[in-house]
N, C-alpha and C positions, 0 to 999 in steps of 0.2 A: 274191438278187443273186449274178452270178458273180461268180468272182476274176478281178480287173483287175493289168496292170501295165502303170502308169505312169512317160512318163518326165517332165521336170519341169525347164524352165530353171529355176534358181533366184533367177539376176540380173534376169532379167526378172518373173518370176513367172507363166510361162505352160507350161501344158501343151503338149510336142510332141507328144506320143501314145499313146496307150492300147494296150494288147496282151494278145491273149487267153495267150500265154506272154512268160516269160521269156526266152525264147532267142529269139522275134520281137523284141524290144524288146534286147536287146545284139545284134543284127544292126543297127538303126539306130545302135546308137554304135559298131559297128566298120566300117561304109561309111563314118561323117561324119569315123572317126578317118583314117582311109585317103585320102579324099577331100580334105580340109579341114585334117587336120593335128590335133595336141594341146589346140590352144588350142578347139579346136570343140567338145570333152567336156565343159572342165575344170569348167564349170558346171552341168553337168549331175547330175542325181540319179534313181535309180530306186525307184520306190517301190511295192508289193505291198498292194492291196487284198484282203480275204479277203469270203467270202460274207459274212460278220457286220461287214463293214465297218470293219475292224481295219486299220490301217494299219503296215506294215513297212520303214524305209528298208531297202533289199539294201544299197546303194554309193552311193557320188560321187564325180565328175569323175573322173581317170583311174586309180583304184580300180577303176569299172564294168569297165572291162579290165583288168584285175590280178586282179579278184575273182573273174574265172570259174575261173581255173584254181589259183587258193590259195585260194580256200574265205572270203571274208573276209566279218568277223562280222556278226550281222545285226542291227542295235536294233533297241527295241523302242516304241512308244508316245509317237512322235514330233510334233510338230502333224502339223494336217493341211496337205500342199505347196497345195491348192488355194487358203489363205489368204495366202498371199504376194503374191500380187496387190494382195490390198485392201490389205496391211502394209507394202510396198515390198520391196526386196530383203532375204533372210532363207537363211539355214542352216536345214538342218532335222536 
C-alpha cells in the first residue's frame, strides 16, 4: 500500500480527497482558504496514511495552515477519520 494523505471533513464525515503528497493536499486548503474564506477549513483535518496503514493526524482546521510554516505536532494513533461517517460527527 502507498502512503496516502487524506483530507477529512470532520462535521460531515466525508472524505474530500486523497493525495499522493502533502503539499497537494495543503494546496486544497489554501485555494478553499483564499477562495471561500476561514470558515471553509475550520473543519477540516488531514490525516497521513503510511504503507503499513498507520494512521497520523498532521493538523486541523486552521492549524492545516499555521502548521506548514511552525512545524506543529503530529499525534499519533488516532481513530480511524474514515469511521466518522458511520459515528456521526467526531474529532479525531
Amino acid at each position: 500500500m502507498a502512503s496516502t494523505f487524506a483530507l477529512w471533513d470532520l462535521e460531515a464525515g466525508n472524505l474530500v480527497g486523497a493525495f499522493d503528497t502533502e503539499a497537494a493536499a495543503r494546496a486544497v486548503v489554501e485555494r478553499a482558504l483564499a477562495d471561500q474564506g476561514p470558515e471553509s477549513v475550520e473543519a477540516l483535518a488531514l490525516v497521513h496514511e503510511d504503507e503499513h496503514g498507520e494512521l497520523t493526524t498532521i493538523a486541523e482546521g486552521l492549524d492545516l495552515v499555521r502548521s506548514k510554516d511552525q512545524g506543529a505536532p503530529r499525534r499519533q494513533d488516532g481513530p480511524d477519520p474514515a469511521q466518522a461517517s458511520s459515528q456521526g460527527s467526531r474529532r479525531i
